[in-house]
N, C-alpha and C positions, 0 to 999 in steps of 0.2 A: 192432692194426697201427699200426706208426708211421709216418706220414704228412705232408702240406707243415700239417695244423692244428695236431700235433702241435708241432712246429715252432713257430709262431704262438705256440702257449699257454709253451711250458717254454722253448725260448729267447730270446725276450723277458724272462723273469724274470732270465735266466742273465748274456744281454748286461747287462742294464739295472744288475745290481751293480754293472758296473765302471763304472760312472758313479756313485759313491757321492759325496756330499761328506763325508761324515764327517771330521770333525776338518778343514775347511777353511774357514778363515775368512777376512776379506780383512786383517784386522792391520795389512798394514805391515809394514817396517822399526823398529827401536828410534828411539827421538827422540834426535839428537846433543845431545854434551853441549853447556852453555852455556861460553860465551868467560870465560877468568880474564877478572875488571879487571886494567887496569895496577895496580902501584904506586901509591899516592899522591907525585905530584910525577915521574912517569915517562910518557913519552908514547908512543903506540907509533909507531913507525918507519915514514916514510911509502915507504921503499924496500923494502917486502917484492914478491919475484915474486908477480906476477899468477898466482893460479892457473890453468890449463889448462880450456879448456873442456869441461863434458860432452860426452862423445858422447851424439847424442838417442837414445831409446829407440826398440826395433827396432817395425815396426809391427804392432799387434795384431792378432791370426789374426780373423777373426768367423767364426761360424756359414755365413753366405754363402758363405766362401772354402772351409768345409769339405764346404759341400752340391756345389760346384764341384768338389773334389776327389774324392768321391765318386763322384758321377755320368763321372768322367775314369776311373777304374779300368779297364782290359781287358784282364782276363784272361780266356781262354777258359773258355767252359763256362759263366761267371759273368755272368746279370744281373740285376743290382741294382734295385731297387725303391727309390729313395730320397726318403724323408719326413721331419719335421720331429718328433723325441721317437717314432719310430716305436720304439726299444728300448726302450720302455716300456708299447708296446701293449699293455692288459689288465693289465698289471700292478700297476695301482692296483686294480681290479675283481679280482685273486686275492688282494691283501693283505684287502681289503673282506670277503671268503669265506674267509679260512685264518687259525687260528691259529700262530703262529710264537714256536717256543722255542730258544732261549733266546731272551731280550728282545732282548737287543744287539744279533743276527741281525735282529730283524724293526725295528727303530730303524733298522738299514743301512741295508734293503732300502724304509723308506718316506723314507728320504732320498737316493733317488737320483731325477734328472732325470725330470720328468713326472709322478711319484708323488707321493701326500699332501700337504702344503706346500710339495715344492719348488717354486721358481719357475725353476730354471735349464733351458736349453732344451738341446736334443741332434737332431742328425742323423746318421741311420745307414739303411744301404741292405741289403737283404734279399732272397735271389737263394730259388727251391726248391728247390735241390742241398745247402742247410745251409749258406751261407756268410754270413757279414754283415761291413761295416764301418759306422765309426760314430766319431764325436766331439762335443766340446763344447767351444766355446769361453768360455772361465773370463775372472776379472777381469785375474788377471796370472800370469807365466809361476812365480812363487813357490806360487799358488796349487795351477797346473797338478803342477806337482814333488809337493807337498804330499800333493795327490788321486794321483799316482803312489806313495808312499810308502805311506799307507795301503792298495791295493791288494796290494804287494808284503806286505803283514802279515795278505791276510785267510787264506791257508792256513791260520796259526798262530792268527788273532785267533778266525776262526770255521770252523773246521775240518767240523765237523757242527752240523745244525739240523735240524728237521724241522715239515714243516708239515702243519696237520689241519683237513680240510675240515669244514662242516657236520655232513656225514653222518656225522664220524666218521672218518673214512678217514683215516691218515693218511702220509706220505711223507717220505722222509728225502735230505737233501741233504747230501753233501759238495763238501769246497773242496780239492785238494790241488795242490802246486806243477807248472808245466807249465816241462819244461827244453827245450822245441822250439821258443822264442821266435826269431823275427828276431833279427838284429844291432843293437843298440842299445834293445832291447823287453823284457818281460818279461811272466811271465803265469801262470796255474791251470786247471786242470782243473775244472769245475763239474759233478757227474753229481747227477743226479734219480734217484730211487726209486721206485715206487709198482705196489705188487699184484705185485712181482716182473720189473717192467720194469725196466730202468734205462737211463738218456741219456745219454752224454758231452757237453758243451759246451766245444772249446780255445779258451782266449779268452787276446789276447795284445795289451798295449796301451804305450804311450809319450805323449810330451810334444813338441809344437812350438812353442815358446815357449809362449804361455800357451792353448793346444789341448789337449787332452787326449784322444787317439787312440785308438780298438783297433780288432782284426780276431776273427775269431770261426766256427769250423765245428762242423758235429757230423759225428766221423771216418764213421759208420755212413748217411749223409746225401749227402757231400762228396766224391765219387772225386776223388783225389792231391789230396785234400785241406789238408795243410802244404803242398805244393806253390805251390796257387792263394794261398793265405793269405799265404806268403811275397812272392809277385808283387804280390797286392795292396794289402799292410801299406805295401811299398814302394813302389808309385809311389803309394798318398794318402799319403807323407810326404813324399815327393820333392816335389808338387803342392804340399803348403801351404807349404815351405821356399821353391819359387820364390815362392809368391803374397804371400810374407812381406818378399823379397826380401831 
């Protein structure tokens, strides 16, 4: 029977992908080049225009602004439960218990927020109907992009994996594209496998400056469930856009 533990255990793994960092590092920009010297015997021209000043850089999202955004959410039908790496619940304790193959698959899955070494944090909110949102606020809005790119490659990057318990047991996960994204969003379909079950999870996520957003139900879970997802995708993004100003 699938249930609000069910939930607990398979969607936490589901959400917590797309908070991967995979391939996200903080880099930087390239180093501009250095200045020619003049000439020898040439001086440079003490009339060149002043260049223009930068515009300062917009203010960074934090964690805070998205716990605040979260907990703002109302849509009907949906309430939120919102904790700190809660899309991660257990899910360093299933990696701990499962083998995961291919490699590169279970490397994603222990570098995402809350898991194994990461150190990056995530707040995401958790209703019993099957809905969650959830973000992370990253170093910079490149970064953010970055961690959005990656996700839009995992259909292709890891399409199928499967993981296998202790006992033996094992389950199989695929990733396939989800085209019922919000307007500005993008996302996959996450289903689980095991003994003949299977779980859908639509998860659907974006970028607020350097935030990194999603929304998340399981259709079998979530009555008018794109519905809710849509309403709520949109005002936590509407929320961090004002709180960004």
């Amino acid at each position: 029977m699938r249930t609000h533990s069910s939930l607990r255990t398979l969607v936490p793994m589901a959400l917590g992908s797309t908070l991967l960092l995979v391939g996200c590092s903080s880099g930087g920009g390239e180093p501009a080049g250095g200045e020619e010297n003049p000439a020898p015997g040439q001086e440079a021209s003490a009339e060149q225009p002043e260049q223009p000043a930068e515009e300062p850089a917009p203010a960074a999202v934090t964690n805070e602004q998205i716990r605040t955004a979260i907990e703002a959410i109302d849509v009907e039908g949906v309430d939120l439960t919102v904790t700190d790496s809660a899309a991660t619940e257990g899910a360093d304790e299933a990696l701990d218990e499962n083998q995961v193959e291919p490699a590169e698959c279970r490397a994603a899955l222990e570098n995402m927020p809350g898991v194994g070494s990461s150190e990056s944090a995530a707040v995401s909110g958790i209703a019993n109907n099957g809905m969650m949102f959830g973000g992370s606020a990253l170093e910079d809005a490149q970064t953010a992009e970055e961690l959005l790119a990656a996700q839009e490659q995992m259909p292709e990057r890891c399409a199928e994996f499967t993981m296998t318990n202790a006992a033996g047991e094992t389950g199989e996960v695929a990733i396939a594209p989800y085209d019922q994204a919000p307007e500005g969003a993008t996302g996959y379909t996450m289903t689980t496998q095991a003994g003949g079950v299977a779980i859908d999870v639509n998860i659907v996520f974006g970028t607020v400056g350097n935030a990194f957003v999603l929304g998340a139900f399981v259709p079998e879970m979530a009555v008018d469930g794109q519905q809710k997802l849509d309403e709520g995708y949109g005002q936590l993004v509407e929320s961090l856009e004002s709180q960004a100003g």
